[in-house]
N, C-alpha and C positions, 0 to 999 in steps of 0.2 A: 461910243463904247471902245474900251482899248482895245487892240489885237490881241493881244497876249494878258492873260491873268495871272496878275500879280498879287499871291495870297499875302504876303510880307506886308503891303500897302492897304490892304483892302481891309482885312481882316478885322485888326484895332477901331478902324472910323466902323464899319460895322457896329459890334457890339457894343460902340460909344453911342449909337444911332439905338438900339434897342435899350439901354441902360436910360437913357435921358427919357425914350417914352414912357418908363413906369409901369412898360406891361409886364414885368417880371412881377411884380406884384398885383396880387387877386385883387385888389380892393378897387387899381385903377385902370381894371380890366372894361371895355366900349361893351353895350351891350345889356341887358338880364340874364344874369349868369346864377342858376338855382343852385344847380348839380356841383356839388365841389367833387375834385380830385384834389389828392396831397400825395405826396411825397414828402420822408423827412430822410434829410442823406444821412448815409452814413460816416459819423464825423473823421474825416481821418486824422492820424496822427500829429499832435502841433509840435511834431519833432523833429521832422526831415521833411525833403522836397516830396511831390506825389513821384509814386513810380507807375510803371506800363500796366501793372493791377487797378491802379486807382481810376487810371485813363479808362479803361473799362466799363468801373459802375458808373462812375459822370457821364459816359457816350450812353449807355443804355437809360438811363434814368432823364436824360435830357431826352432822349429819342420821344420817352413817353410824357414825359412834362408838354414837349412843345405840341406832341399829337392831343392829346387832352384840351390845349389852352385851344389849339385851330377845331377842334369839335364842339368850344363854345359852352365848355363847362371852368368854371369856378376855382382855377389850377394854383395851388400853393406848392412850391416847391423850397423845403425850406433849409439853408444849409448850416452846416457848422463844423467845428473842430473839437479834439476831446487831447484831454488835457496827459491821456495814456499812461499812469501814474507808475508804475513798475519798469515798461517801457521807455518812457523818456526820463528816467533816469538813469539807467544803463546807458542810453541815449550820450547825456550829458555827462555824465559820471568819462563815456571813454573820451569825449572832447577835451574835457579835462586832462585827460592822463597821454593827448599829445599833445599839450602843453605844456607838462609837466607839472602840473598842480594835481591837487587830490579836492576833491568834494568835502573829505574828512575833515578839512584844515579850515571849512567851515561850522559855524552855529548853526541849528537847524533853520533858524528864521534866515539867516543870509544863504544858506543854501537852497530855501524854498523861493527868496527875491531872486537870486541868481537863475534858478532854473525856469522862473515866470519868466524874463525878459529873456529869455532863449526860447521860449514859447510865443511867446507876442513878434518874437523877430520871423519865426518860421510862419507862423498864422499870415504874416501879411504874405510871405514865398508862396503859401499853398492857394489864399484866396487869387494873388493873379496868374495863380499856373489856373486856375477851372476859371477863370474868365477868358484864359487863351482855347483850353477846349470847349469852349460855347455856352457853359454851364448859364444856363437860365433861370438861376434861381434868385429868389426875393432877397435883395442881402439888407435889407431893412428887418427880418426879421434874423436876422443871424447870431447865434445861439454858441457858447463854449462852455464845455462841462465844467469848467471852473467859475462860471460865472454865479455870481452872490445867489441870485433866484433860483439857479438851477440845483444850489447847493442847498438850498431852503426845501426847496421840495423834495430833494435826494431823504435829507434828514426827515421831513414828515411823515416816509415810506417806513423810514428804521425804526419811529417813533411806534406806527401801527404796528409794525410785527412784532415791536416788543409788547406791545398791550396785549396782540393777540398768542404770545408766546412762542410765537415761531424765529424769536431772538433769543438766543442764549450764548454763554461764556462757559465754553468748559477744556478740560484736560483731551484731548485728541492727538493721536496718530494724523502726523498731518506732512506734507511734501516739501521736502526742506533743500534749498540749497546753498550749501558749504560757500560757493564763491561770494553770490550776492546777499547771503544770511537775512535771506525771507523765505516765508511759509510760501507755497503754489498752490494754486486748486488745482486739482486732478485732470483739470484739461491743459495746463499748461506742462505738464509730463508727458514727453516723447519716447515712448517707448520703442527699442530696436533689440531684433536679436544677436545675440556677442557669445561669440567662442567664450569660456568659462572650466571652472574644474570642482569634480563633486569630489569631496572630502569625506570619505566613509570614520568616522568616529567610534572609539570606541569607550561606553560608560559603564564601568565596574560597577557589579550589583552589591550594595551593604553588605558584609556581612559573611557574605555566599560567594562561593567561585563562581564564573564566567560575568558575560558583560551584554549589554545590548548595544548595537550598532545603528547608530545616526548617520545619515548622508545628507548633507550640507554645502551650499556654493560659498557660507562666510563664517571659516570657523571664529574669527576675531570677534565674533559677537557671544561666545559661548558663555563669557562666564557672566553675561544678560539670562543665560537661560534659566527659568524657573519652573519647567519640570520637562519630563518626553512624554508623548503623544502618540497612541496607538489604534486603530482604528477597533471599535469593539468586534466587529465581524473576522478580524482577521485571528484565527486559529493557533498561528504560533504564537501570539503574545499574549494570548489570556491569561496561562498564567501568571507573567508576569504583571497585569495592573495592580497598584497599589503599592507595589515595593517600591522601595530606593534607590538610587544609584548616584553615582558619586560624580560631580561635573568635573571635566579631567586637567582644566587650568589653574580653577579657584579652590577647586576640591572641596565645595561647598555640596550637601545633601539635598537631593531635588527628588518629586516621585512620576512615576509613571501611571500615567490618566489615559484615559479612552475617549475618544471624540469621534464622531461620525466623519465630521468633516477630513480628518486627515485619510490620505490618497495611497491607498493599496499599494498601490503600481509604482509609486517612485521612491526611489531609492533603495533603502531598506522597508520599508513600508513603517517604520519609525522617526517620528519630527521631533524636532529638538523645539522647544517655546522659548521663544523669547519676546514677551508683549511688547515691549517699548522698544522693538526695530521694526518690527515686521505687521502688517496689516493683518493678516489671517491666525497668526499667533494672539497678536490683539482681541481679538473675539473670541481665540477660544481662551484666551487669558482672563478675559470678562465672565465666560460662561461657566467658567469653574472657579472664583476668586482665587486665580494666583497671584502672589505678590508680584510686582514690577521692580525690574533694576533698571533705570537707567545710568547706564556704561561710558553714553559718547555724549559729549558736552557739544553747544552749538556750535564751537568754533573748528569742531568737528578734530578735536582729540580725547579722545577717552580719557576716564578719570580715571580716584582710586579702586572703583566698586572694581572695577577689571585689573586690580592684582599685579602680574606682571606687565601688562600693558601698557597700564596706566602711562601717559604723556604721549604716550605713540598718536599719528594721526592712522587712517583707515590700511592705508599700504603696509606702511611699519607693522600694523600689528595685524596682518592676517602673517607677513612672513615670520614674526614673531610668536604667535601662535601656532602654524606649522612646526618653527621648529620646535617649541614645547612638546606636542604632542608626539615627534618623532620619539626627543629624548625619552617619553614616560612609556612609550610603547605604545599607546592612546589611537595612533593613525594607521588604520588598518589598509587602506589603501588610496588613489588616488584614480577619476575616471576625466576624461575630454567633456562636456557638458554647455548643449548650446542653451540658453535662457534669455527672458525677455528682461533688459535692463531699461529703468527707468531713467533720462537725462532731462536735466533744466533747456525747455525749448528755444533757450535765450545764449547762455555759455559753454551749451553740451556738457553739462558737468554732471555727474551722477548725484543724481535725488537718493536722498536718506530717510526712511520713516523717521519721525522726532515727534516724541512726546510734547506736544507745549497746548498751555493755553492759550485758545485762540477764540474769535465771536465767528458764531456759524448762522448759518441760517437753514430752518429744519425743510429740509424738502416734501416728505412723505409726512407730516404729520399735519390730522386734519382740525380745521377750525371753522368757525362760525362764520359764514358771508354774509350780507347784507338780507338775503333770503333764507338766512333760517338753514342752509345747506352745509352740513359738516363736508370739504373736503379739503384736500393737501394744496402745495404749489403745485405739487406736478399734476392732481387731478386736474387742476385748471386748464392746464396746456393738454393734457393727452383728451381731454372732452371738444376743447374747442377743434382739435385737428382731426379727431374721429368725428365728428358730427360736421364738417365740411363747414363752418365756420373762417377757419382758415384754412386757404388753399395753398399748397407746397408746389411749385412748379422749378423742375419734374418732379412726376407724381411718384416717381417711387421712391424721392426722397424724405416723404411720408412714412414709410412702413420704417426706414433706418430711422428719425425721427421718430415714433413712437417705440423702438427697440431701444433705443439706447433712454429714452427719458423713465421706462419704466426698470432700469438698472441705478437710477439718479442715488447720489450719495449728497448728504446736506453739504453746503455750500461755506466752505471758508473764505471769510470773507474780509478777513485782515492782513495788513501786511507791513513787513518791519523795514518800510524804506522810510523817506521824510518827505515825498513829494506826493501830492493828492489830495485829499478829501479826509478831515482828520475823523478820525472814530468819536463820534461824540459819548464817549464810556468813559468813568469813573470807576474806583476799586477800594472800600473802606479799610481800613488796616485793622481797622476796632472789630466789623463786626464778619468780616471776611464777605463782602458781599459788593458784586459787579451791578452796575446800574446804567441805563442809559438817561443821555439827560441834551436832548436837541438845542436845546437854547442858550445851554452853558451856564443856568445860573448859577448854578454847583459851585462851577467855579470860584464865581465871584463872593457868595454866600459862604463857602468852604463849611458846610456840612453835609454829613452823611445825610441821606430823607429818611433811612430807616433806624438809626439809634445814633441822631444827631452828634456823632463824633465829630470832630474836626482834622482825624488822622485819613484825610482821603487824597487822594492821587490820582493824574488823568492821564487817562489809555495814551501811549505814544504812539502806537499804531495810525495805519492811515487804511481808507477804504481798498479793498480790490477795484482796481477800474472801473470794470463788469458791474458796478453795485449801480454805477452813476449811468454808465452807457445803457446797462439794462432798461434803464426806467427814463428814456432818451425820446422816442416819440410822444407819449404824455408831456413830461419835463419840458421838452423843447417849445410845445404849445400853450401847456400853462403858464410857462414864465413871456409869454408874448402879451399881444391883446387880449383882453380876459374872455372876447367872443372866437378865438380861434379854437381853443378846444372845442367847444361846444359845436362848430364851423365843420372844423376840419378830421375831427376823431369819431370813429377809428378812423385812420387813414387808409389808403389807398391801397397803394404798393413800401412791401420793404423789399428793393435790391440790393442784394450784394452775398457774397463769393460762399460757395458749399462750404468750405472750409472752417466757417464760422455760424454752422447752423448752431451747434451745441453752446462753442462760448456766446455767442451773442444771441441771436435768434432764441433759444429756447428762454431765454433767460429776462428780455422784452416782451415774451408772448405768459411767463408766469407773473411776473410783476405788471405789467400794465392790465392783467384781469384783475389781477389781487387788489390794485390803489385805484381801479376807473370803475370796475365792474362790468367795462368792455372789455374784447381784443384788441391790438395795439394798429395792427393790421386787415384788411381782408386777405391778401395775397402775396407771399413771400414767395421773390423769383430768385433763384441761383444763378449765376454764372461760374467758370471753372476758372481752374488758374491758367495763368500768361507762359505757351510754349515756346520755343524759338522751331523753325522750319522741320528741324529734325528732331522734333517733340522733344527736346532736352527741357527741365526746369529752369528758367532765368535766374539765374546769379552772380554777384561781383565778381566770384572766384572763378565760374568760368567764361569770366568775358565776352556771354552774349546777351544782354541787359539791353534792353532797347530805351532810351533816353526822353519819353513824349516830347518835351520840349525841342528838342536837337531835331527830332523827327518831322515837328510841324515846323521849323523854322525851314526847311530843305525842302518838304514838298506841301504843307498846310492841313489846318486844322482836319479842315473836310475829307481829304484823302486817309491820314488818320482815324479819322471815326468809322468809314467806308471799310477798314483792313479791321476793323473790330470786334465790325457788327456785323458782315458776311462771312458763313461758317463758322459764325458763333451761335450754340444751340444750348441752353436750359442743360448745366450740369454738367457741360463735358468741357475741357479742357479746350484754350483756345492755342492755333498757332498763327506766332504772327511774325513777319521777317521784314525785312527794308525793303525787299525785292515786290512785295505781296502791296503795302503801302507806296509806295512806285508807282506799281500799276492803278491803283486807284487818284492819283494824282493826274494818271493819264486821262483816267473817266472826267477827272474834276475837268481839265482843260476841254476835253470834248464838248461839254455841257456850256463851257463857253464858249466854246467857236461856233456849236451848234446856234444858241440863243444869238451869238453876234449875227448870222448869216439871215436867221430871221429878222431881225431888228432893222437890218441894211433893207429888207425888202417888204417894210410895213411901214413906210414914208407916207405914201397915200392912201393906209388903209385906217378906219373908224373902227373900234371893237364894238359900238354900240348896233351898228349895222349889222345886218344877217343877210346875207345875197343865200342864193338858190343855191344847192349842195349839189354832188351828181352822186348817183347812186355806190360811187368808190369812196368817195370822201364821208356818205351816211356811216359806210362798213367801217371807214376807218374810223370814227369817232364814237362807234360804237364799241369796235376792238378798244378803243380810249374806257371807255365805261366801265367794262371788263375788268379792264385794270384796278380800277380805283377801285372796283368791289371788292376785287381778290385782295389786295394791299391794304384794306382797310380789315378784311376778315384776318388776313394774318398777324397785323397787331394787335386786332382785339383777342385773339388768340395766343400772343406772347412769343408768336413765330417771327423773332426781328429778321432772322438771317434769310430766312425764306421772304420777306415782302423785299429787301433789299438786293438778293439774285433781280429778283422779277423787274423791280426796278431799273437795275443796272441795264438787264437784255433789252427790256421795251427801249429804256431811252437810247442805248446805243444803237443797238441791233433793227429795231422796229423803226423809231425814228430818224436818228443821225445816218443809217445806212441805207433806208430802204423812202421812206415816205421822202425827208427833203429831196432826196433824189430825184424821187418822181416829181415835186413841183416843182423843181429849179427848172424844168421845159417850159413847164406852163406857165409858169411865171416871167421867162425869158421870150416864151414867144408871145404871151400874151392870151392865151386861153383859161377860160374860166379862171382869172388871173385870182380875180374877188374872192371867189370859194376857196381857193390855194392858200390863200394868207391866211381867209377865216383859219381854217383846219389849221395850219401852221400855228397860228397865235392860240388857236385851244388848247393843241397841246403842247406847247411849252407854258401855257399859264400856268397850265393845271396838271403838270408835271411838277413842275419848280413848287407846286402847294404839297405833292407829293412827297417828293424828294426833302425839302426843308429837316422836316424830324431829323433825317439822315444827314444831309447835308448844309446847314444851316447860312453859312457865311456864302456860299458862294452863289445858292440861290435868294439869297435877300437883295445881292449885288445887282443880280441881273434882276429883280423886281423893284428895282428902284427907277431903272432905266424901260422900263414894260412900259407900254400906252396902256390904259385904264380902262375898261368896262366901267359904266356907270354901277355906283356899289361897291365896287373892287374897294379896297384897304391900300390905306400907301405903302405901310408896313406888310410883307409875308407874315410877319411872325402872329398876328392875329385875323391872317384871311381864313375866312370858312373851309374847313375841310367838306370836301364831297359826299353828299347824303347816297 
């Protein structure tokens, strides 16, 4: 055994040693193995290298794969990557543009080839960065949201909800941004609050002297507006509902309606409507039939409906309108006003409400299951998580989970980039009617199915990501062996980051009830985001981004995983610094020098042999037991950080400082020399079976060079965990 461990050298012939045994896959697991355990990762993006986040889920989700496979259940862990459609093309879009080329300058089909082989180039970066952190998983069955089957079964999903009507095409208020000129769903809007200014407005009454006063953060939308809004309870304005007043840019005739929903307290206690910008105008634009103007064109400059504005982009024409309103006497006054502005999560660019047609999918509205049971998507997910179905750990991200699902707005789920998943949708010219059609024969056949026109045209849109990742643990299994579903679903565990309960998680837990008639999972565990020492956020711009790779190249894999996975706890934020990973690099070496010093002094010992104990060495291997019950109840508890303290302390603290010590006499002088080695070789056996989950590489190292109990496994990686 060398003196000194060299993770650099060690590490690669390792997991070359456990890849060639095929115990990464279930099928060619030693044994009768009933009980399966799955995992299906979370794909990450096939855009960029992994970063200190991704090290994360792969260290915890291997932690439980490897503990699962050594308790001798039936462990599929199965990986992949997602094709991130919105995502990596921004992605590729800015690579492009420091090269100086534009994406534009290509045809879609060349910019869709173009942006695969920069997918397939990063796919193979990301599969050997999780071979470097240990990742155990089956890559015989390894699955990418772009693959043919996976897209086959995406479209079977879109297929059913259109049968069941929970697909439709229609006109919506929907999250738009100017720079990348695609729709958002409402969880890709980051909302911040920003200094701003209210605009008190003033709207001449028809007819009649004086005027009614609007307070407003965007006059530039005014001459959108089709009528003012007063709340019916409030006192001063009754009598004016009904009249007219004159809009003070276009000088077009609009009236004044009463709406519950508008808000006493702000402003003037009068709203100005404008359906086609604003969400809350939109509804109540719907619930009184006002007409709509739409003002601002997608390219995000106003047309003619807005008058003088017309050609201005959004800046130009609120200063533009300011001064209008100065000249006509119109602007009563101006106030400081802080408000929550919406920005694209991607180029920080302000999100614009925009009227457009878009395919949604109906969240709240309820249909027929396979049991005769009228409910929604969302009932699905809020039933299965209130009735303990699925488990949220931590648990109080349960109760935010069911708050926020039962606010759910239907789901847009198209998007105007050219990389994805294309919308399998059609649109007749003849009879004005949207259809889906999975198989494309539409296409090929070039008629309408409902008044066989042949003026029809196919949706250019592509899927939201989320459409495809959503429906990712089913998908991932059906497109495998056709006994893995059946095998391995629901699965297990889904881990990965709070941050993504709503866009992913909720959205896997409604669609895999909707197409299985299962849950997708038993148990969704959180982990938090990646801190640096002084709990700062990681980011490029402030320069303290920790590198995995860089990191395991300097101190190794195993110390890495160690700075990860202790005081990391279910939902809270992790911190992790060079100096923290150090120190566990120091644990790694100790556990070699420890193991080396025993190995030096088990020349003449048999592990089949059992010599007589003395009643120290009983205590000690029983403190041994202790252990393995406590560290086994903490994982099956989902308490990683706490069985890996307890870890650390025994094997340093208990062992390497206290116990070798005492039988380096005995050993030396030769008393109860037999029982010394025993107790020594139990517990680094069955330490090193411990530790493994945690520590994978370095204790397989030293289990390769261990003398054997009869029974023992040559491999760690499939020895029996401690009953």
């Amino acid at each position: 055994m060398d003196k000194i461990y060299n993770h650099q050298k060690t590490e690669k012939k390792i997991y070359h040693l456990w890849n060639k045994s095929g115990f990464f896959n279930p099928d060619k697991l030693p044994g009768k193995r009933k009980e399966p355990f799955c995992i299906i990762m979370p794909p990450p993006n096939a855009n960029a290298p992994l970063h200190i986040g991704h090290a994360v889920g792969i260290t915890l989700e291997d932690l439980m794969t490897r503990y699962q496979r050594m308790k001798g259940k039936k462990t599929l862990w199965l990986p992949g990557t997602d094709h991130a459609g919105f995502e990596t093309q921004v992605v590729f879009e800015k690579k492009l543009a420091s090269e100086g080329k534009s994406g534009y300058s290509m045809n879609r089909k060349e910019f869709y080839k173009a942006v695969l082989e920069f997918t397939k180039k990063n796919k193979k970066t990301v599969k050997k960065q999780l071979k470097t952190l240990g990742a155990s998983c089956d890559w015989s069955r390894e699955k990418f949201t772009l693959d043919k089957d996976i897209q086959k079964i995406v479209y079977q999903t879109l297929e059913k909800l259109w049968q069941d009507g929970l697909l439709y095409k229609g006109k919506r208020l929907t999250n738009y941004c100017f720079h990348h000129q695609t729709a958002l769903s409402e969880l890709e809007v980051k909302y911040q609050k920003e200094k701003g200014t209210l605009y008190f407005v003033k709207y001449a009454l028809k007819n009649k002297n004086g005027f009614i006063v609007v307070a407003t953060t965007r006059p530039e939308t005014i001459p959108g507006d089709t009528a003012i809004a007063v709340n019916p309870k409030d006192e001063k304005y009754q009598k004016l509902v009904g009249k007219i007043v004159i809009e003070p840019i276009t000088e077009r005739e609009i009236p004044i309606i009463s709406d519950k929903r508008v808000e006493k307290d702000f402003g003037t206690g009068a709203l100005k409507i404008t359906p086609a910008h604003d969400s809350l105008d939109w509804e109540i634009g719907q619930g009184h039939q006002l007409p709509i103007r739409e003002t601002l064109t997608l390219k995000g400059l106003f047309n003619e409906l807005a008058g003088p504005l017309a050609g201005l982009n959004i800046t130009q024409a609120r200063e533009k309108a300011i001064q209008l309103l100065k000249e006509k006497g119109a602007l009563e006054k101006e106030e400081e006003y802080y408000h929550e502005v919406g920005h694209c999560y991607k180029c920080q660019g302000i999100i614009e409400p925009m009227l457009m047609n878009q395919w949604f999918i109906a969240m709240t509205k309820p249909f027929k299951n396979n049991r005769g049971e009228e409910l929604s998507l969302r009932d699905l997910a809020l039933k299965a998580v209130k009735n303990g179905e699925i488990k949220i750990i931590p648990k109080n991200f349960e109760k935010v989970f069911l708050h926020w699902m039962k606010n759910l707005k239907d789901w847009n789920i198209t998007r105007q980039i050219r990389w994805g998943i294309k919308m399998p949708a059609f649109h007749c010219e003849n009879c004005q009617r949207d259809f889906i059609d999975t198989s494309f024969k539409i296409k090929k056949q070039k008629k309408c199915p409902y008044c066989s026109s042949e003026k029809i045209s196919a949706d250019q849109d592509v899927l939201d990501t989320w459409v495809s990742s959503g429906q990712w643990p089913f998908a991932a299994l059906m497109a495998n062996k056709e006994k893995d579903f059946k095998t391995f679903y629901p699965t297990s565990v889904m881990e990965t980051g709070w941050d993504i309960l709503f866009f992913w998680v909720a959205r896997m837990v409604m669609l895999g009830i909707y197409r299985t008639g299962k849950i997708p999972f038993k148990t969704v565990y959180l982990h938090g985001l990646v801190r640096d020492k002084d709990r700062q956020k990681m980011s490029k711009s402030k320069g303290n981004v920790i590198n995995p790779l860089s990191v395991i190249e300097n101190y190794g894999t195993d110390a890495l995983r160690m700075a990860l996975i202790i005081g990391n706890t279910a939902g809270n934020d992790i911190v992790i610094s060079e100096e923290k990973i150090r120190g566990y690099r120091n644990f790694t070496n100790k556990i070699w020098n420890a193991s080396r010093f025993v190995l030096m002094n088990l020349k003449d010992f048999s592990p089949s042999k059992k010599p007589a104990l003395t009643s120290k060495d009983k205590k000690i291997l029983k403190d041994l037991e202790k252990t393995e019950k406590k560290i086994t109840e903490y994982l099956e508890q989902f308490h990683f950080s706490l069985a890996g303290e307890n870890l650390y302390h025994y094997f340093w603290h208990t062992f390497a400082d206290k116990i070798i010590e005492q039988m380096k006499t005995r050993i030396r002088e030769n008393k109860n020399k037999a029982s010394a080695q025993y107790v020594l070789y139990q517990i680094l056996s069955r330490s090193l079976v411990l530790l493994h989950p945690f520590m994978p590489f370095v204790t397989e190292a030293i289990w390769q060079k261990l003398p054997k109990e009869k029974g023992k496994n040559n491999l760690l990686i499939i020895e029996k965990w401690p009953n």
